[in-house]
Structures are given as structure tokens and as C-alpha cells.
N, C-alpha and C positions, 0 to 999 in steps of 0.2 A: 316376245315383245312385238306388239303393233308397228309395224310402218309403214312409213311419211313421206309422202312423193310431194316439197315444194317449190309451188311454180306460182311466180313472181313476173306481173308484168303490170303497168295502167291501165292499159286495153284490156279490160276482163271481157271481153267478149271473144279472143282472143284465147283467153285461155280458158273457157268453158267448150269452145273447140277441139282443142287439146286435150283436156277433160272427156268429154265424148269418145274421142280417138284412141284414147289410153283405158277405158271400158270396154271397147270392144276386143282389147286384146288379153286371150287367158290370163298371161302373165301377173297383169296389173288386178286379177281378181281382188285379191287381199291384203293388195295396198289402197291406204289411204290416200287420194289426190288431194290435194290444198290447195287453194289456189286465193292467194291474195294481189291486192292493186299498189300495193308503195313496200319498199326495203325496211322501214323504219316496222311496219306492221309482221315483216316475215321474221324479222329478228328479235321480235316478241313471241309468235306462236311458235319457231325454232325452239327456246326457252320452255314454253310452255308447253309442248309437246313433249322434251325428256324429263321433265319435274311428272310428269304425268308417270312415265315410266316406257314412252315410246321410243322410237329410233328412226332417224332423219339419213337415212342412205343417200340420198341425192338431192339436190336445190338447183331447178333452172328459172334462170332472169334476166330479162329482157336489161339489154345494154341503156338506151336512151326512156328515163322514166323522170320524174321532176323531183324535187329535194335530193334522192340520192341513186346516182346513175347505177349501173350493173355490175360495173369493174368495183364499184368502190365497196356495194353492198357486201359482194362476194368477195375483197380483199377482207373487209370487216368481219365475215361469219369463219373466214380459213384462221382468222390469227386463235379464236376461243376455241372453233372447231376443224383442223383440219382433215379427220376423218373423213368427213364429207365430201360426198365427190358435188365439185361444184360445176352444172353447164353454162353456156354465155349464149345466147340470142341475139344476134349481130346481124349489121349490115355491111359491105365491104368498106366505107366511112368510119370504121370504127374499129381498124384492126389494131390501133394505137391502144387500147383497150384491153384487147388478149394479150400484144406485148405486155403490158403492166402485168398482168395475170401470171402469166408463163413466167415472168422474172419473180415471181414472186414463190412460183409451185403450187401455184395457188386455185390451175382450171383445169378441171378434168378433161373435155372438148369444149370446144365452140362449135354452133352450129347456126350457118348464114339465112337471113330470113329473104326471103317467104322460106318457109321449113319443106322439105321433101319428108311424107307422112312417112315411107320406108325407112330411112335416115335418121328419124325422129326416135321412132318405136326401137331401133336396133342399139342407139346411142343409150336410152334410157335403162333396158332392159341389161346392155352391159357396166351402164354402171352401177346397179342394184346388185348384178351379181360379184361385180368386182368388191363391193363391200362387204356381201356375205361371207363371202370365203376368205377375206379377211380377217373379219370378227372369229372366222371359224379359227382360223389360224391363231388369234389372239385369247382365243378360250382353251385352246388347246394348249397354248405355250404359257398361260396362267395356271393351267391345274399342273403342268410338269414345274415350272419353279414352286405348285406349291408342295409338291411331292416331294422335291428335292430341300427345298425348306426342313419339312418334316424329317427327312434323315439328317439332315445338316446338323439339325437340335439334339435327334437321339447319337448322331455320333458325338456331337458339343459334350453330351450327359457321361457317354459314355470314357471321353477320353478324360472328364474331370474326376470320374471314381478312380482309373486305369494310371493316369499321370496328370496331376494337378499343374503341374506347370504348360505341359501341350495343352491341355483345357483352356490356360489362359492367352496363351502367344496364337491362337486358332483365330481365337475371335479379334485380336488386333490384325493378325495379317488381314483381317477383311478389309476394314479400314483404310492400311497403310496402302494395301493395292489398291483398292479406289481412287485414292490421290494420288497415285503413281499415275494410274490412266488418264486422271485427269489433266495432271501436266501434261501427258503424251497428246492428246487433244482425242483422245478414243468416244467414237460418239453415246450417245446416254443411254442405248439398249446392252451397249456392250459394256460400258461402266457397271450397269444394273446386275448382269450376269456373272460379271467377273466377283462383284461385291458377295453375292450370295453365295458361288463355287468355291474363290477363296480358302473358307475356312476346311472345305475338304481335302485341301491339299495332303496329308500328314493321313488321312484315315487309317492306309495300311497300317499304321503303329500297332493297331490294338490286335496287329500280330506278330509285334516283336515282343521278344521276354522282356519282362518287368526291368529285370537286375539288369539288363544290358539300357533300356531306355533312361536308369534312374542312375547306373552309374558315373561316381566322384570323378574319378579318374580318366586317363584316355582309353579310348578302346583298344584291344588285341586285333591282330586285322583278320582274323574270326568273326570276332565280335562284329567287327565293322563289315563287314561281307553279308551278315547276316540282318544287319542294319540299311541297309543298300536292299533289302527284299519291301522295304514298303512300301516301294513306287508301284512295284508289279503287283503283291497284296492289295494295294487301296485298287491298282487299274481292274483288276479282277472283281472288284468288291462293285465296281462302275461298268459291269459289262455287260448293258442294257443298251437296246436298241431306242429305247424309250427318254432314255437320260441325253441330256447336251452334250455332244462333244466337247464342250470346252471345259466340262467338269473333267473326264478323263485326261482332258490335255495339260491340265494342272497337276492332276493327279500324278499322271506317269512322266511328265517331261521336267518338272521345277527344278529336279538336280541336275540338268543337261547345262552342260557352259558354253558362252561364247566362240571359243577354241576348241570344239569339240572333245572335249576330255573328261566328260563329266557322265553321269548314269543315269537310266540305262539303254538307253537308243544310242549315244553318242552321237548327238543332233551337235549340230554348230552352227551358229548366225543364227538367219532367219530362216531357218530348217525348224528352231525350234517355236512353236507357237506364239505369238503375242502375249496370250493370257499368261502360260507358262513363266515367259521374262520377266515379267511384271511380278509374278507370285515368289520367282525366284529371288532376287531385288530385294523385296518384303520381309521374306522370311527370312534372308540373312543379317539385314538391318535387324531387325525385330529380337535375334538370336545376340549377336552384338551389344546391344544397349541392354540388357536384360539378364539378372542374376540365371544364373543354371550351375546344378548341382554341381559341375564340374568348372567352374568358373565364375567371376566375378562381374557386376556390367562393367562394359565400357564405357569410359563417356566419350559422349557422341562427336567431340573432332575425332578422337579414335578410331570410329567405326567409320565416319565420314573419309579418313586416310585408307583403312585397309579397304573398303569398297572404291577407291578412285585407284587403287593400288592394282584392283581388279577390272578395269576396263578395258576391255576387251578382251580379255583374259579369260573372265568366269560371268561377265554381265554385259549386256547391249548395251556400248560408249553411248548412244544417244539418250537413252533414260537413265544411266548414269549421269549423266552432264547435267538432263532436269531434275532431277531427284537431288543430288548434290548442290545444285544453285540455289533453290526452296528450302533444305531440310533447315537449318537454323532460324528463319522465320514461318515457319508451320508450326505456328503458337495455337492455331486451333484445333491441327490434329492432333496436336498433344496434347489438348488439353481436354479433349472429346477420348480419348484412349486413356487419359493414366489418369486426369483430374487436376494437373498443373502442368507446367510449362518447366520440365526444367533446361537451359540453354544450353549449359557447360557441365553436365555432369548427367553420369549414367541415369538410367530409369530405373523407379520402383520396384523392387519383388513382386512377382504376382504369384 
């Protein structure tokens, strides 16, 4: 993709200097400089530049210009685009300006005018490259969720031929732990991530036997010992340098409990990962309200009791607390998950 060096001032004389001075340096070979005279006009060919199919690495503009000063253009271009690394052209009158910026996250540097050409070229040059390696970072961390996407599906396929009912409680734990984070206030890459790993919690199964996953009954503590191998099974199945930690850390920690008493690290607190507590949480609710071969659903004050029963015990008191305050009007997770809301009574078979 072509890039866009915009630089933004009245004075276009001004900035065909700058222009000049950013030619003679290699770097700026095979970028595009731009250079327009008002905000109102850079906020157009910004636009028109990625409709094109380009990419806007950096924007510097002059603080003091007429209709719309420097602070405000560049607050206005950080709210649609904040990738961009934005500079400020200022005079020392004007640092009231980069406050607003800076409070905002809003400015890559400021740089005081008359401009030192060393100062200029070194500010520009690193924030082109701060954004490459960024995008690199973000091309990279696209193809591994979609990589991880793609086994997410084929183990989804696989656990639906294997155990129809794990096939269906995989895909709500996605769900239910996203709105768990979201109560917890977890910011929106880590939502994103937890949403998509989620459903891998459980993979190991598709190495436990059939008759022990589908059995009526309780298990024999045989049975259950060898039930207790799919944490380590799926961690195994996750033991790529290439994969996110935090898929592994769902994978192998979800049965660790608060009190450390749980499998098979025997982590306690916040030993045990975030993501893990959350999936933990999830997947018990989920198991709770929800027919299984060996038991009937609960309805949900029920499971609402034996989960507050367990706090601090088997689940982090603090997203207990959230989870529990929310879950009787989380009418639209419910209703996004099964198809209706029901308030007072267990959930559908899946």
C-alpha cells in the first residue's frame, strides 16, 4: 500500500520547504508528501487517500491556522482515526494545545517552531516507522486469530460429531465469557481474544472415551481421574509457540479454583489467569442451567445459589459479585444464546 506523509499548515510556503527537505532524505523516497493549506481540506484527502486503497502513517499541522486550529483538526482526525500518529507545529503560546492533545492520547510529539531540520527529519522518520511495525504487529496477530479461528471451527465440527452436547455448551461459553469481561471492565482486545479462545476450552475431550463423556450416571473416580486428562490433552494439543497464550491458559487452568484445590496446576487466586476465571465462571453456569445426560437443568436462582455458594471457594468473589448482580437481567445474552429469555427456569436442551 502507497504512503501518505500529511502536512498541514496556511503558510504553504512553508511547507514546500519541508517538502524539499523531506526529498532529500532516502527514507521519504516512496512516500507520498502532501501538503495542504486548511484542516477542513486534509480531512478530506485523509478520506480520500484510504478509499484509494492508501495508508496515512503520520499527519503534521501547524497549531495556529484560520477556521480550524491544529489541536482541534488533529483531535477530530484521532477520534475516526487513531492509528495515526499525529505531530503539532507550535510555538511556546501554544502549549495549552498539546495539553488538550496529550489529555486526549491524541499526539505523537510536538515539535516548537521555527523547526530544527535534524529534529524534524528524526521525529518524522520515527513515526513512520512506529507505524509499520505496528501494522506489522497487527497483520501478524490477524492471520494467528485467523488461524486459531480455523481450528476453533474444526474442533466446534469435531466435538459436534464426538459429543453433541460439548458442540453446543462450547459455543455459548464464548458468549457467556465475553459478558463476563465485559462486566469485569477487560479492555476490547482482550474481550476480542478471550471471545474467540473461549470455545477451546474443553478440546482435550476429543481424547476422553466416548462412554465416560456421555455417561448417565456419576463417575467412578477412575473414570474421573481419567476425565481430569483434558486439561493437559487440549494444553498439549496448544503447544505452539505460534498460538496465544491465553488460549493455552484457558485450556489448561479453567478447572483451577480460587482455594487452590482445583486441576491441574493447583493455582489459587490470582495465580490463576484472568482469562481462565472468567471461562471457569462460564462454563459452570453454562453446565448448571443446561440439561446433561446425567442430570436435569437447573433453573437459574439455583445455579445463581450454588455459584454464590462458591465464592471464593471455586471462583474469583469479585466476578462473582458481577456476574451475580447482572445475570437475571441479561435478557439479551439470553436471548442472543438460546432464542428467548427465560427468567425463572432452567435453559433449553441443546
Amino acid at each position: 500500500m502507497q504512503e501518505h506523509l500529511v502536512c498541514v499548515d496556511d503558510e504553504l510556503f512553508l511547507l514546500e520547504s519541508l517538502k524539499q527537505e523531506l526529498r532529500q532524505d532516502v527514507f521519504f523516497s516512496d512516500i507520498n508528501i502532501e501538503i495542504v493549506d486548511n484542516a477542513s481540506r486534509a480531512l478530506d484527502l485523509v478520506t480520500a487517500i484510504e478509499e484509494d486503497g492508501g495508508v496515512v502513517p503520520a499527519v503534521i499541522s501547524d497549531q495556529r491556522m484560520p477556521s480550524m486550529t491544529g489541536d482541534a483538526f488533529l483531535s477530530e482526525l484521532h477520534r475516526g482515526r487513531p492509528q495515526i500518529h499525529k505531530i503539532l507545529l507550535t510555538g511556546f503560546s501554544d502549549l495549552d494545545a498539546v495539553v488538550r492533545l496529550v489529555n486526549q492520547n491524541a499526539l505523537y510529539r510536538y515539535i516548537a517552531k521555527p523547526w530544527d531540520k535534524h529534529d524534524m527529519l528524526l521525529t518524522l522518520r520515527e513515526a513512520i516507522t512506529s507505524y509499520r511495525r505496528r501494522a506489522l504487529i497487527e497483520q501478524q496477530t490477524l492471520k494467528i486469530e485467523q488461524l486459531t479461528l480455523a481450528m476453533v471451527s474444526s474442533l466446534e465440527s469435531t466435538n459436534f460429531y464426538y459429543d453433541e452436547e460439548t458442540g453446543s455448551h462450547i459455543q455459548r461459553i464464548a458468549l457467556i465469557s465475553e459478558y463476563i469481561a465485559g462486566l469485569a471492565g477487560c479492555d476490547e482486545a482482550f474481550i476480542r481474544q478471550l471471545k474467540l479462545y473461549a470455545p477451546l476450552h474443553d478440546i482435550g475431550k476429543v481424547g476422553i472415551d466416548k462412554q465416560i463423556l456421555q455417561k448417565p450416571g456419576k463417575l467412578s473416580l477412575e473414570e474421573y481421574d481419567h476425565m481430569k486428562d483434558h486439561v493437559t490433552i487440549g494444553a498439549g494439543i496448544l503447544k505452539n509457540q505460534a498460538i496465544d497464550p491465553m488460549a493455552r491458559n484457558i485450556v489448561l487452568y479453567h478447572h483451577e479454583k480460587w482455594n487452590g484445590r482445583g486441576y491441574a496446576a493447583g493455582l489459587a487466586g490470582e495465580e490463576i489467569p484472568l482469562e481462565a476465571r472468567i471461562v471457569s465462571l462460564a462454563d459452570v453456569f453454562d453446565a448448571l442451567v443446561s440439561k446433561r445426560v446425567y442430570k436435569p437443568p437447573f433453573m437459574v436462582e439455583e445455579a445463581v445459589e450454588i455459584i454464590g455458594q462458591e465464592r471464593g471457594e471455586s471462583f474469583d468473589p469479585a466476578l462473582v459479585d458481577l456476574f451475580v448482580g447482572e445475570i437475571f437481567s441479561m435478557k439479551e445474552l439470553k436471548a442472543k444464546i438460546f432464542g428467548f429469555d427465560p427468567p425463572s427456569a432452567g435453559l433449553p436442551e441443546h
